[in-house]
CHARMM internal coordinates of N, CA and C (Angstrom, degrees):
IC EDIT
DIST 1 N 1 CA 1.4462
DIST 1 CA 1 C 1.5298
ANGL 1 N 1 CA 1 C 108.95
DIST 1 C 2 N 1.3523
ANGL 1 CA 1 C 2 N 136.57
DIHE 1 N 1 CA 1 C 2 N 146.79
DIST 2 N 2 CA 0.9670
ANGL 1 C 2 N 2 CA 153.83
DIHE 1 CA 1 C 2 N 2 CA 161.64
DIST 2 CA 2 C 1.2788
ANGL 2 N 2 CA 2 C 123.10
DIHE 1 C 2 N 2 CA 2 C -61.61
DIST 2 C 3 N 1.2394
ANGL 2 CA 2 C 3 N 126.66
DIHE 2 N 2 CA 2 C 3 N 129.00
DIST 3 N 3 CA 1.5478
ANGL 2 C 3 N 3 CA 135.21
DIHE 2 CA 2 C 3 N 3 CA 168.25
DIST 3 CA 3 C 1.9319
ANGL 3 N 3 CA 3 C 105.06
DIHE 2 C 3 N 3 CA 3 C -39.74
DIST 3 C 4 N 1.2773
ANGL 3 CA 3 C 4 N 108.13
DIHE 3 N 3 CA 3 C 4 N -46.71
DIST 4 N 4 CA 1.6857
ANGL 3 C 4 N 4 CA 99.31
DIHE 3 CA 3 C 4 N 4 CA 172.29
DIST 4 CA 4 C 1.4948
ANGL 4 N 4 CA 4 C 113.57
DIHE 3 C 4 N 4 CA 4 C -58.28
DIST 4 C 5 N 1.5627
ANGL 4 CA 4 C 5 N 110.90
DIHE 4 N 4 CA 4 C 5 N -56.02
DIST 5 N 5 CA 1.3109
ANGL 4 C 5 N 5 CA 99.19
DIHE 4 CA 4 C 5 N 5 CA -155.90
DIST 5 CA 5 C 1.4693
ANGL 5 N 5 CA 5 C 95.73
DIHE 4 C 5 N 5 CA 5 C -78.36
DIST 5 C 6 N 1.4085
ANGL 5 CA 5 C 6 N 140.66
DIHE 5 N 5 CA 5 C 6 N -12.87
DIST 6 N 6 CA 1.8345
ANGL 5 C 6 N 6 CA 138.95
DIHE 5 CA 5 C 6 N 6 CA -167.67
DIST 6 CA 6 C 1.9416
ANGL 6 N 6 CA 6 C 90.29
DIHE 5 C 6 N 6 CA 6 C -75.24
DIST 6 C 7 N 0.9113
ANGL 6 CA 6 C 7 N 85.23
DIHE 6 N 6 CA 6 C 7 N -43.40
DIST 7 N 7 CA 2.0218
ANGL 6 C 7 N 7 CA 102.13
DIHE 6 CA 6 C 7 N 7 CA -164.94
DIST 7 CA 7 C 1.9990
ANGL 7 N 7 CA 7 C 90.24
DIHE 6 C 7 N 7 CA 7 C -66.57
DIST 7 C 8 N 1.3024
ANGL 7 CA 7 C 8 N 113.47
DIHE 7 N 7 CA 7 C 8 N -60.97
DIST 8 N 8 CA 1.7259
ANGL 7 C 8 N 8 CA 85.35
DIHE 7 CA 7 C 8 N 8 CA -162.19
DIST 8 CA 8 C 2.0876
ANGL 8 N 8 CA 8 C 95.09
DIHE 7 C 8 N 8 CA 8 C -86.52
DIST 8 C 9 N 1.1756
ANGL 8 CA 8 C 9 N 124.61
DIHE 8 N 8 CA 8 C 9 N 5.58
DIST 9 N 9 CA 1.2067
ANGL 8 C 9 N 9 CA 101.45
DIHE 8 CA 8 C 9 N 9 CA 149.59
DIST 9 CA 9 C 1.2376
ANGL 9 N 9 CA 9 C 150.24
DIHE 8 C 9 N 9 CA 9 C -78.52
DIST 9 C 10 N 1.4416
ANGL 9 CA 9 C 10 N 100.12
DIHE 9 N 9 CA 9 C 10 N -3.79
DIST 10 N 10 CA 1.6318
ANGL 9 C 10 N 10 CA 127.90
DIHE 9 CA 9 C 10 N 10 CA 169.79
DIST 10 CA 10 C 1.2420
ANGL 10 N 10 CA 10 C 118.91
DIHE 9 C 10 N 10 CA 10 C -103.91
DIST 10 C 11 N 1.7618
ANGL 10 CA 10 C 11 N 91.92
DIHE 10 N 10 CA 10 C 11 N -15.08
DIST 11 N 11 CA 1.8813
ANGL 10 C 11 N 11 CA 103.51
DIHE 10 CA 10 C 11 N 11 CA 157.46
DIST 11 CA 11 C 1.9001
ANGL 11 N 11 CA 11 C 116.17
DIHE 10 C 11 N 11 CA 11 C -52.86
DIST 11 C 12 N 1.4526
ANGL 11 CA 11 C 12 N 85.13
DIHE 11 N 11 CA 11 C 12 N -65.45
DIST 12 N 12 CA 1.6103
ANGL 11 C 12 N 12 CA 106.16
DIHE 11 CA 11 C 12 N 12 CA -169.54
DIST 12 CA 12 C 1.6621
ANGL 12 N 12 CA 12 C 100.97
DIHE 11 C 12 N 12 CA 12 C -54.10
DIST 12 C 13 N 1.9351
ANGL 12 CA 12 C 13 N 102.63
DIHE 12 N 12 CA 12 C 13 N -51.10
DIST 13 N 13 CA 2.1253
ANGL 12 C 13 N 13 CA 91.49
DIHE 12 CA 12 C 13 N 13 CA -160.11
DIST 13 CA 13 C 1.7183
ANGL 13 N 13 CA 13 C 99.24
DIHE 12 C 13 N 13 CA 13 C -57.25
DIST 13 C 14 N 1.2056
ANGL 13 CA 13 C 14 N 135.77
DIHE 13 N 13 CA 13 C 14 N -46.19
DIST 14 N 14 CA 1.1366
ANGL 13 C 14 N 14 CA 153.90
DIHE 13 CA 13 C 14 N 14 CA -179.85
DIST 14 CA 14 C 2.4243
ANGL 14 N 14 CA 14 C 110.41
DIHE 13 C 14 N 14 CA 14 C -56.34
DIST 14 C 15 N 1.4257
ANGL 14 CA 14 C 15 N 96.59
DIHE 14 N 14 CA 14 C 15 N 2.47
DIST 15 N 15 CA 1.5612
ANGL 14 C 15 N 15 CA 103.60
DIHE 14 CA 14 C 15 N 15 CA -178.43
DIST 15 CA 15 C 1.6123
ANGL 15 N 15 CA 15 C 106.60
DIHE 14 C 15 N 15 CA 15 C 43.41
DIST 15 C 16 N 1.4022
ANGL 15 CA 15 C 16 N 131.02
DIHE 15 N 15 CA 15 C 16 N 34.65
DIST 16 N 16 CA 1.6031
ANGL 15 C 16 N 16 CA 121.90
DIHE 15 CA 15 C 16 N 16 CA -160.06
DIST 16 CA 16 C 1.7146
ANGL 16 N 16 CA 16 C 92.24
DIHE 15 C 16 N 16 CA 16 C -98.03
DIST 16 C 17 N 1.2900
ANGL 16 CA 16 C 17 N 143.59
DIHE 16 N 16 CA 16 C 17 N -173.16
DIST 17 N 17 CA 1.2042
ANGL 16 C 17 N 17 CA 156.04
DIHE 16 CA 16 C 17 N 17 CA 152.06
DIST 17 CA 17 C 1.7602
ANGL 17 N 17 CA 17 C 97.70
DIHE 16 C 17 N 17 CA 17 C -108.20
DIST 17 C 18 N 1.3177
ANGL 17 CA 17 C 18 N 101.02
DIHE 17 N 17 CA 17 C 18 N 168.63
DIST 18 N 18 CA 1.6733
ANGL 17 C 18 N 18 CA 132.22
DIHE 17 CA 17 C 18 N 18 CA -177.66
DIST 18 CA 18 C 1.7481
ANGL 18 N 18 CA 18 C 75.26
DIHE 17 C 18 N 18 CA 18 C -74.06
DIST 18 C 19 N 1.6186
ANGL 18 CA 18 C 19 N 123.92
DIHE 18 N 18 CA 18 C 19 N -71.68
DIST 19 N 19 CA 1.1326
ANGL 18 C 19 N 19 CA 122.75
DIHE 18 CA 18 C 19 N 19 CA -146.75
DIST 19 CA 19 C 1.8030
ANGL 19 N 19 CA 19 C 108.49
DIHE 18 C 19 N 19 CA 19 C -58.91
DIST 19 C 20 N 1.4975
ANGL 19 CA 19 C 20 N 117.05
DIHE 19 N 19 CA 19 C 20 N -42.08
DIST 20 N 20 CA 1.2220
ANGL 19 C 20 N 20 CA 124.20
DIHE 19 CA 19 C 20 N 20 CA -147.77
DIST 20 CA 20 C 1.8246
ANGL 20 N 20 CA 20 C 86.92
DIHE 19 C 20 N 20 CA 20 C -92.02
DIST 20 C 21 N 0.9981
ANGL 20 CA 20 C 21 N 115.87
DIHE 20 N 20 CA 20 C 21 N -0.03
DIST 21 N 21 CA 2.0707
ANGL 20 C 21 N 21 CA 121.29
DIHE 20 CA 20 C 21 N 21 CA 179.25
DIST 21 CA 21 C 1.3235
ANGL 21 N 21 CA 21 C 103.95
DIHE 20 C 21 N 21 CA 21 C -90.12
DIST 21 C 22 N 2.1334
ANGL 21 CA 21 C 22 N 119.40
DIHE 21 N 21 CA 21 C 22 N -24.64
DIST 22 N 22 CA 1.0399
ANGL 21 C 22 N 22 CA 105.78
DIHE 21 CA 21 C 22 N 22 CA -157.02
DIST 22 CA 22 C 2.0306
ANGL 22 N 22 CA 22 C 72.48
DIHE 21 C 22 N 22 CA 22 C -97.91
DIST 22 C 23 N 0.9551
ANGL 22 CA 22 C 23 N 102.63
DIHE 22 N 22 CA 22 C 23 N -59.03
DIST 23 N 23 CA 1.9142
ANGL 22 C 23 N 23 CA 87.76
DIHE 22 CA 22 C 23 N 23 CA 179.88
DIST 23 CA 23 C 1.0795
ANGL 23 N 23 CA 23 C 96.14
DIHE 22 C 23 N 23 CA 23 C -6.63
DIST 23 C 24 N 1.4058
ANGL 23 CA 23 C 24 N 117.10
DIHE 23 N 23 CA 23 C 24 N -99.12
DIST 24 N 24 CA 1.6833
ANGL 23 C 24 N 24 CA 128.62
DIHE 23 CA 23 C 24 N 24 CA -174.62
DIST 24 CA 24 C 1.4389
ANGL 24 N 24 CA 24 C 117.74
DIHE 23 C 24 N 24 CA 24 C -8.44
DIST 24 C 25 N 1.4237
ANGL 24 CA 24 C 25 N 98.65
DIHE 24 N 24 CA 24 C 25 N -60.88
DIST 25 N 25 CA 1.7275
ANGL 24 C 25 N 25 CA 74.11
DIHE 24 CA 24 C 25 N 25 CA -173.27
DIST 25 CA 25 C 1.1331
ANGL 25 N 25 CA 25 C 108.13
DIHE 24 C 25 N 25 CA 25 C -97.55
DIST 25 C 26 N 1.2593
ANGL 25 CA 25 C 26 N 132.25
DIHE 25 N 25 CA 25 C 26 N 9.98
DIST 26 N 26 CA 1.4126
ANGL 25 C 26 N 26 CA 113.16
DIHE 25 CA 25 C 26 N 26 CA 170.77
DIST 26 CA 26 C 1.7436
ANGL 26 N 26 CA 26 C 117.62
DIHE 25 C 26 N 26 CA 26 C -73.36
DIST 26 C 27 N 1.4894
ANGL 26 CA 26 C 27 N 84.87
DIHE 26 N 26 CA 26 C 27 N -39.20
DIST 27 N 27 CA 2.0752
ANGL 26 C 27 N 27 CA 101.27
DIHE 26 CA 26 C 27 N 27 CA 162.36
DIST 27 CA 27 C 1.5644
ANGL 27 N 27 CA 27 C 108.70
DIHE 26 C 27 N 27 CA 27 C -51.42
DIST 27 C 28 N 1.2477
ANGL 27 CA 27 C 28 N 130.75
DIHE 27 N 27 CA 27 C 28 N -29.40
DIST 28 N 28 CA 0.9193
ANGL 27 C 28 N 28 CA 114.85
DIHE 27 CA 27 C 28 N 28 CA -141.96
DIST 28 CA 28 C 2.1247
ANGL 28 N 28 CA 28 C 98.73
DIHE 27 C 28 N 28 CA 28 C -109.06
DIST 28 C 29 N 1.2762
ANGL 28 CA 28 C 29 N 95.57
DIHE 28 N 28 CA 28 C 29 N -32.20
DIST 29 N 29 CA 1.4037
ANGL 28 C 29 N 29 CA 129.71
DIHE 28 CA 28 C 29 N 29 CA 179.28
DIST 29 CA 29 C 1.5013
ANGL 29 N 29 CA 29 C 123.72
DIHE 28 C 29 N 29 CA 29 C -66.37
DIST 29 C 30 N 1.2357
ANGL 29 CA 29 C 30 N 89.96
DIHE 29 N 29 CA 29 C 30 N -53.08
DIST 30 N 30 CA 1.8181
ANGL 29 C 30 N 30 CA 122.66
DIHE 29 CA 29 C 30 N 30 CA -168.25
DIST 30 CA 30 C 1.6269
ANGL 30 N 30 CA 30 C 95.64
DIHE 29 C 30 N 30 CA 30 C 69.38
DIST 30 C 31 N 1.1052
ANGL 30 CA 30 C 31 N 133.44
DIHE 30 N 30 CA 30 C 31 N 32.54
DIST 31 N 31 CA 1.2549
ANGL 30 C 31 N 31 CA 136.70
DIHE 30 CA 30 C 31 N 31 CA 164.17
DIST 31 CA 31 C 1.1756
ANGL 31 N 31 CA 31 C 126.77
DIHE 30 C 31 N 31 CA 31 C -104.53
DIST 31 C 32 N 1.7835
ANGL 31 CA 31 C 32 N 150.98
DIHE 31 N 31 CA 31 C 32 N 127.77
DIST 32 N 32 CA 1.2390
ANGL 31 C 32 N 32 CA 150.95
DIHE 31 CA 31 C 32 N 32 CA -148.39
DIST 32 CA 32 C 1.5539
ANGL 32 N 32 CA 32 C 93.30
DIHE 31 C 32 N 32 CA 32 C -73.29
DIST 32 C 33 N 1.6451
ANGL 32 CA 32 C 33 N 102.50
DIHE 32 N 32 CA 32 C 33 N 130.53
DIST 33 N 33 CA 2.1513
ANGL 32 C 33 N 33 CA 101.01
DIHE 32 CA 32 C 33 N 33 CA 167.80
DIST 33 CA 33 C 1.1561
ANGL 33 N 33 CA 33 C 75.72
DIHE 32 C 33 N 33 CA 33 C -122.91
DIST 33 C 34 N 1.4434
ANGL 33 CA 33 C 34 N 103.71
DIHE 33 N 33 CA 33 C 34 N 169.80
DIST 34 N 34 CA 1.3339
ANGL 33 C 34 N 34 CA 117.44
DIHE 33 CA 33 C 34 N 34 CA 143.55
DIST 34 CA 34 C 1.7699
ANGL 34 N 34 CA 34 C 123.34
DIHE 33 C 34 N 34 CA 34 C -159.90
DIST 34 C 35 N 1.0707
ANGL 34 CA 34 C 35 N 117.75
DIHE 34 N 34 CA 34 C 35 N 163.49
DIST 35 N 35 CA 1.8826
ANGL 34 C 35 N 35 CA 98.18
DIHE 34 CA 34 C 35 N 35 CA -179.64
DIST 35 CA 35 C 1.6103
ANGL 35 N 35 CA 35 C 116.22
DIHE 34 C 35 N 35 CA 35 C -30.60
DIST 35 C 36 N 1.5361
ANGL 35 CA 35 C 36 N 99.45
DIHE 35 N 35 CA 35 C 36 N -62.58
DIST 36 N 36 CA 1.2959
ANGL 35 C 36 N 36 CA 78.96
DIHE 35 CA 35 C 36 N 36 CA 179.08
DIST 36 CA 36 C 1.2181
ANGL 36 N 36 CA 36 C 154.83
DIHE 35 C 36 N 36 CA 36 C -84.68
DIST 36 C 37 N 1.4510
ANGL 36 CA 36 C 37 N 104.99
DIHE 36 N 36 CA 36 C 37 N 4.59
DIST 37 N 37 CA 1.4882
ANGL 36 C 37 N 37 CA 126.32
DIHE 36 CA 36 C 37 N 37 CA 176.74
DIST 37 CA 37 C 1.2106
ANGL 37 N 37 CA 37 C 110.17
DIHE 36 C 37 N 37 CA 37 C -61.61
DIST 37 C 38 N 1.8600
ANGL 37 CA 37 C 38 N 110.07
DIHE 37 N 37 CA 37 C 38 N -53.22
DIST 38 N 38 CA 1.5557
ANGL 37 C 38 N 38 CA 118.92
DIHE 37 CA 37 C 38 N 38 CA -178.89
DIST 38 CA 38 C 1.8058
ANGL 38 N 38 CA 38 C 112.59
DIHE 37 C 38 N 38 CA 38 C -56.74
DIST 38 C 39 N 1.4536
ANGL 38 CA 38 C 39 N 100.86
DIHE 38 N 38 CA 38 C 39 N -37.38
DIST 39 N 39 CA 0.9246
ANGL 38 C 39 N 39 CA 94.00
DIHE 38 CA 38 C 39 N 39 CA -147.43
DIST 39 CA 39 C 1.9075
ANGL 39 N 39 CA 39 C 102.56
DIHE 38 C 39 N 39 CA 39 C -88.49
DIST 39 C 40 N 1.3815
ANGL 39 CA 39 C 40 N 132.66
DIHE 39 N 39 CA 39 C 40 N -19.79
DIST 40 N 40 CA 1.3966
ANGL 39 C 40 N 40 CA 124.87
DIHE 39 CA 39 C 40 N 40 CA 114.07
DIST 40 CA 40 C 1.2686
ANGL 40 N 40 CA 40 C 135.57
DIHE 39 C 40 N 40 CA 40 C -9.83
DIST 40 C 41 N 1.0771
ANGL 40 CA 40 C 41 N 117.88
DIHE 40 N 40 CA 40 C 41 N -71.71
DIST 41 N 41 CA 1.6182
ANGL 40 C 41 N 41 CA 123.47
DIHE 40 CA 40 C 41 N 41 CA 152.51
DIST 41 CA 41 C 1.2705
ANGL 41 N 41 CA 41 C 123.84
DIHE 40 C 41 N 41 CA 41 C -14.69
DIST 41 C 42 N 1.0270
ANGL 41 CA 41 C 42 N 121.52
DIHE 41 N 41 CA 41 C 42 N -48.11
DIST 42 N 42 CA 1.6894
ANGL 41 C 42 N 42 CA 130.07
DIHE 41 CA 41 C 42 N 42 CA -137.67
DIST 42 CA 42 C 1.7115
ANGL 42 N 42 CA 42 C 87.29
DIHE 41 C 42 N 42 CA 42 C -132.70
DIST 42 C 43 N 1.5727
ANGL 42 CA 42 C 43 N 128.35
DIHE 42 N 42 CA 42 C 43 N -44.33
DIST 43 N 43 CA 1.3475
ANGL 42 C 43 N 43 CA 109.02
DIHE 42 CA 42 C 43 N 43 CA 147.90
DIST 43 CA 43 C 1.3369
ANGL 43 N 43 CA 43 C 155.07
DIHE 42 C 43 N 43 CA 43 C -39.16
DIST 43 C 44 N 1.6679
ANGL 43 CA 43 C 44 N 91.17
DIHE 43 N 43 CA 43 C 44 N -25.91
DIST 44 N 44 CA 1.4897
ANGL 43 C 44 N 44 CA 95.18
DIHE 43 CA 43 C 44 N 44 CA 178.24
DIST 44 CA 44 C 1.2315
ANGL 44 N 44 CA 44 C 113.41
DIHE 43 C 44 N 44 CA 44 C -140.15
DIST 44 C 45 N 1.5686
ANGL 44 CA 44 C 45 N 126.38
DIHE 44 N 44 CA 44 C 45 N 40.47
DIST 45 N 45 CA 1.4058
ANGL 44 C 45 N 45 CA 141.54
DIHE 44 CA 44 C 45 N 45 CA 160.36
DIST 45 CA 45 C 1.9502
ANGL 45 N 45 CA 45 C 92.16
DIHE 44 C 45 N 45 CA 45 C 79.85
DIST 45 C 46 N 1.3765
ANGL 45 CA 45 C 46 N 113.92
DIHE 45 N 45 CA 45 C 46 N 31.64
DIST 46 N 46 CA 1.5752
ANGL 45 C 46 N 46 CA 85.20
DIHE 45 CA 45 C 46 N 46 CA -169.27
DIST 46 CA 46 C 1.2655
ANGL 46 N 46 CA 46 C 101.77
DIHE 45 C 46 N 46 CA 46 C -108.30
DIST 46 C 47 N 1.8663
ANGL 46 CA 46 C 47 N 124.26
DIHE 46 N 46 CA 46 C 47 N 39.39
DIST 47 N 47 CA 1.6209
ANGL 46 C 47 N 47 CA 91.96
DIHE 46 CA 46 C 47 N 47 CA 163.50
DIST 47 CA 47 C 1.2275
ANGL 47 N 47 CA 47 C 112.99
DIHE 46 C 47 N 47 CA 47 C -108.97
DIST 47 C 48 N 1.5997
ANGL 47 CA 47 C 48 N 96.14
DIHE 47 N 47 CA 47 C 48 N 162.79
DIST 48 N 48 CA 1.4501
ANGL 47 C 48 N 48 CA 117.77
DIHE 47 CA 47 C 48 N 48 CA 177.24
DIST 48 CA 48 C 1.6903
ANGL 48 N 48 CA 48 C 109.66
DIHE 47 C 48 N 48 CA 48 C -64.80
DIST 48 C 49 N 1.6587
ANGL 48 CA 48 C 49 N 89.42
DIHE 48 N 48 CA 48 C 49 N 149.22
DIST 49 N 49 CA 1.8805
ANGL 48 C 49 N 49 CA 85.21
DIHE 48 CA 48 C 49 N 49 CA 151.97
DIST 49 CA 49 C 0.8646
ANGL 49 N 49 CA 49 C 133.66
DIHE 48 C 49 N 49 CA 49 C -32.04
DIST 49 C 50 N 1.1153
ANGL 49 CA 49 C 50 N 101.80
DIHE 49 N 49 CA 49 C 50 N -48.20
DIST 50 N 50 CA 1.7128
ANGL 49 C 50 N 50 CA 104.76
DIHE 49 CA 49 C 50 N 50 CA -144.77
DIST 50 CA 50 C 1.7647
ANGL 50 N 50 CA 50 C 97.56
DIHE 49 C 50 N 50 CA 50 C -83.64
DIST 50 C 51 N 1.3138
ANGL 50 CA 50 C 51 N 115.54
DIHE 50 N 50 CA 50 C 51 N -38.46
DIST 51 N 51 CA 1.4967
ANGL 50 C 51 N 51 CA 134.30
DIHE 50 CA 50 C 51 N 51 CA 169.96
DIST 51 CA 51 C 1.5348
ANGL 51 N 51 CA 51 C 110.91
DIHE 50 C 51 N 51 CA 51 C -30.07
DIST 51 C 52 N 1.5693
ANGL 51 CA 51 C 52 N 100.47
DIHE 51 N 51 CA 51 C 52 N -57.72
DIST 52 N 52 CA 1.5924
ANGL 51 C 52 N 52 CA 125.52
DIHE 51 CA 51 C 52 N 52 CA 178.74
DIST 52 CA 52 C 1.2219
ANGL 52 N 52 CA 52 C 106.73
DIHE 51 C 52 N 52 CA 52 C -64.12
DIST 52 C 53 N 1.4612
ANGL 52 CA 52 C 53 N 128.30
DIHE 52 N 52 CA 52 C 53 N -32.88
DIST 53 N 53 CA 1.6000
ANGL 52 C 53 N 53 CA 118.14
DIHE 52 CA 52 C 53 N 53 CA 175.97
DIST 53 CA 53 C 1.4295
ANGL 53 N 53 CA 53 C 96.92
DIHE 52 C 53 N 53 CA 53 C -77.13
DIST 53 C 54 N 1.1472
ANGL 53 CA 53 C 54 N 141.70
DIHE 53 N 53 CA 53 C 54 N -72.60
DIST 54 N 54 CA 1.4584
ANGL 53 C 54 N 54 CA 137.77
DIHE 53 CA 53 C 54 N 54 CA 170.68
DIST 54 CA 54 C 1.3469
ANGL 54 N 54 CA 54 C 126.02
DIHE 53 C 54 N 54 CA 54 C -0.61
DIST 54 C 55 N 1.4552
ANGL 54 CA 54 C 55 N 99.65
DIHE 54 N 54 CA 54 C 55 N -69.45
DIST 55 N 55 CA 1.2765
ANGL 54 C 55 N 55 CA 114.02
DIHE 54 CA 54 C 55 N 55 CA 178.48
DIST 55 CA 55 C 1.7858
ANGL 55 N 55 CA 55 C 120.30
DIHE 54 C 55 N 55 CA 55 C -62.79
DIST 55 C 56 N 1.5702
ANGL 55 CA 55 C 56 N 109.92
DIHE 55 N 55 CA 55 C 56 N -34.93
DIST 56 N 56 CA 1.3676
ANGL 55 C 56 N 56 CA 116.90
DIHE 55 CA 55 C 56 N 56 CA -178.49
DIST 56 CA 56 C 1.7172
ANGL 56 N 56 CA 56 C 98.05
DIHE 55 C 56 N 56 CA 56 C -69.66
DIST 56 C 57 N 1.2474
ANGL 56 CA 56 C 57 N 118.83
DIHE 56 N 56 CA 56 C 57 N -32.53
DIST 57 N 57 CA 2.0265
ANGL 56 C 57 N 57 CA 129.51
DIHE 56 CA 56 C 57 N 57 CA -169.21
DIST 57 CA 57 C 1.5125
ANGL 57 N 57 CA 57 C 86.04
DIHE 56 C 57 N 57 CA 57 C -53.36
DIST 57 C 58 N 1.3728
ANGL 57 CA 57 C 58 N 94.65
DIHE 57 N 57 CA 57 C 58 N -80.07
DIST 58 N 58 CA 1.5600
ANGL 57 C 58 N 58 CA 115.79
DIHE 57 CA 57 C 58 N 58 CA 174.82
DIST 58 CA 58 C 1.7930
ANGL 58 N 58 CA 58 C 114.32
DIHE 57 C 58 N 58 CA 58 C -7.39
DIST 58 C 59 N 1.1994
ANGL 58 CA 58 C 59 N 99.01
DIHE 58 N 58 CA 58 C 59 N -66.27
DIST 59 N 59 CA 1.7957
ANGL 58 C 59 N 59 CA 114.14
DIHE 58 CA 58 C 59 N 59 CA -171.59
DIST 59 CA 59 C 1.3553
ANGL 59 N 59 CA 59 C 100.55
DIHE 58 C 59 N 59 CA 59 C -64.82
DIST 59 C 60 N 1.2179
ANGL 59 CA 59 C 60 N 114.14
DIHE 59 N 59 CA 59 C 60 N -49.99
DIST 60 N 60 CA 1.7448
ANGL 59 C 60 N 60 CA 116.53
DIHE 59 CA 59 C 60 N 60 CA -173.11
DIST 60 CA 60 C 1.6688
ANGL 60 N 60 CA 60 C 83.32
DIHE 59 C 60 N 60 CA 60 C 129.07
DIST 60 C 61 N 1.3171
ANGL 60 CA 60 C 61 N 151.16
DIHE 60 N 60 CA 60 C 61 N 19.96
DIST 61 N 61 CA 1.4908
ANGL 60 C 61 N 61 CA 120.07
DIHE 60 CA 60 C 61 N 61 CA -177.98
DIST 61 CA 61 C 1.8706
ANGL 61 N 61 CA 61 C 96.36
DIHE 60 C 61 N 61 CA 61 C -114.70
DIST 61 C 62 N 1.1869
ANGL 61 CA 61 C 62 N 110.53
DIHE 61 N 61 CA 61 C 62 N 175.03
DIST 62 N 62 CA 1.2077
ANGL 61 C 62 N 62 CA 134.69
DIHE 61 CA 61 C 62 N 62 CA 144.61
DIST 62 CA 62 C 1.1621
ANGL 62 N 62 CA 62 C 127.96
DIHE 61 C 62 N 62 CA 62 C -64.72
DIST 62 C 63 N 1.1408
ANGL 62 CA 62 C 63 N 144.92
DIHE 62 N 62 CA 62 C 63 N 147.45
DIST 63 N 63 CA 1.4658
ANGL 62 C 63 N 63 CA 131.55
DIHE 62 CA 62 C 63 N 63 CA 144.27
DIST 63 CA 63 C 1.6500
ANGL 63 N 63 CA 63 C 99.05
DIHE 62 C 63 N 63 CA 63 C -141.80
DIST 63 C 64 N 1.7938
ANGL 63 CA 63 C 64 N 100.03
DIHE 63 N 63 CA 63 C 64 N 128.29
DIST 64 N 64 CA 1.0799
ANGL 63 C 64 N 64 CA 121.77
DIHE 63 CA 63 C 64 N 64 CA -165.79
DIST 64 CA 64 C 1.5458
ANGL 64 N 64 CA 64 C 115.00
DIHE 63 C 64 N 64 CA 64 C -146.72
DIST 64 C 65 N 1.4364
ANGL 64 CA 64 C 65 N 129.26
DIHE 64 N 64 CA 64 C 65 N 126.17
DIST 65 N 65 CA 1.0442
ANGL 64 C 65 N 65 CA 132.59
DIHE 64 CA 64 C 65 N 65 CA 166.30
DIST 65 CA 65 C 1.1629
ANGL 65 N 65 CA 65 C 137.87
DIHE 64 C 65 N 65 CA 65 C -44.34
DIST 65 C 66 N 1.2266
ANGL 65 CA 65 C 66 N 134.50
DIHE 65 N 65 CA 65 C 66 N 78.16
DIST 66 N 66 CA 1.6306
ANGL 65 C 66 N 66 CA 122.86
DIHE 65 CA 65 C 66 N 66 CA -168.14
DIST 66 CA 66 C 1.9211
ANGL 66 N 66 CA 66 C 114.74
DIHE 65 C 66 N 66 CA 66 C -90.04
DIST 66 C 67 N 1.1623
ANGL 66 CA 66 C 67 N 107.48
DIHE 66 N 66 CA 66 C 67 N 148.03
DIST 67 N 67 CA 1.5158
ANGL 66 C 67 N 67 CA 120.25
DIHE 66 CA 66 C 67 N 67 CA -139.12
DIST 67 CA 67 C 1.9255
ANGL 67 N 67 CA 67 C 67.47
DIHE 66 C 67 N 67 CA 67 C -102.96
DIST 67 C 68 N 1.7421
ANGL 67 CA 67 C 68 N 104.15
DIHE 67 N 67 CA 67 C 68 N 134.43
DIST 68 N 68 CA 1.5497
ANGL 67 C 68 N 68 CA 117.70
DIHE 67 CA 67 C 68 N 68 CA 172.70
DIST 68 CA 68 C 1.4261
ANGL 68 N 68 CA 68 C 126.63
DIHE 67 C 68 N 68 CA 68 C -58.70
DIST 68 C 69 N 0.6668
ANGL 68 CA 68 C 69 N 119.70
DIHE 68 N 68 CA 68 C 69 N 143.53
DIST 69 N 69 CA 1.8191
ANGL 68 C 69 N 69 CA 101.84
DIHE 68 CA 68 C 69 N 69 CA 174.43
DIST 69 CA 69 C 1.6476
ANGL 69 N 69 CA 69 C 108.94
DIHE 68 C 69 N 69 CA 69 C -102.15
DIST 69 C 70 N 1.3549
ANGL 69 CA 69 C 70 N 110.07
DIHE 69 N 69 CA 69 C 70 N 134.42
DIST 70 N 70 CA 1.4085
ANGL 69 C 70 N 70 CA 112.44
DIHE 69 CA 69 C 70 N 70 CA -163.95
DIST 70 CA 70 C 1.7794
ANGL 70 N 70 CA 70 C 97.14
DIHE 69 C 70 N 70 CA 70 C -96.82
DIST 70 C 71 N 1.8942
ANGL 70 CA 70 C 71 N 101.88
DIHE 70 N 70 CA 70 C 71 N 130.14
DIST 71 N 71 CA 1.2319
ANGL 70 C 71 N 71 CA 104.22
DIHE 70 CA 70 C 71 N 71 CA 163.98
DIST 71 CA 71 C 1.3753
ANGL 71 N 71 CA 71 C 124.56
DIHE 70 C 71 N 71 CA 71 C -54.12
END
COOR INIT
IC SEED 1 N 1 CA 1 C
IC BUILD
């Protein structure tokens, strides 16, 4: 699955809009979002990490690297 489609399916379970995520982080950032910035973003594989931690804060999740376990 894609970072777009993982991201607005946690859009939808969470009832949030593209628009009311970019509120968020712009509140949250002090950096300009806006629909269409995100939504550029997420068209063309361009977010950042750090964006993706934001956005997961935002939702209520984590996102965290878990280290494989070797057979």
């Amino acid at each position: 699955m894609q970072i777009r489609e993982k991201i607005k399916s946690l859009l939808a379970l969470k009832c949030v809009t593209i628009t009311k995520l970019a509120q968020l982080m712009s509140e949250k950032t002090g950096k300009p979002y806006n629909f269409q910035k995100i939504s550029h973003k997420l068209r063309l594989n361009r977010l950042t990490l750090e964006e993706a931690y934001i956005i997961a804060d935002i939702l209520g999740y984590n996102l965290e690297f878990i280290e494989k376990k070797n057979n």
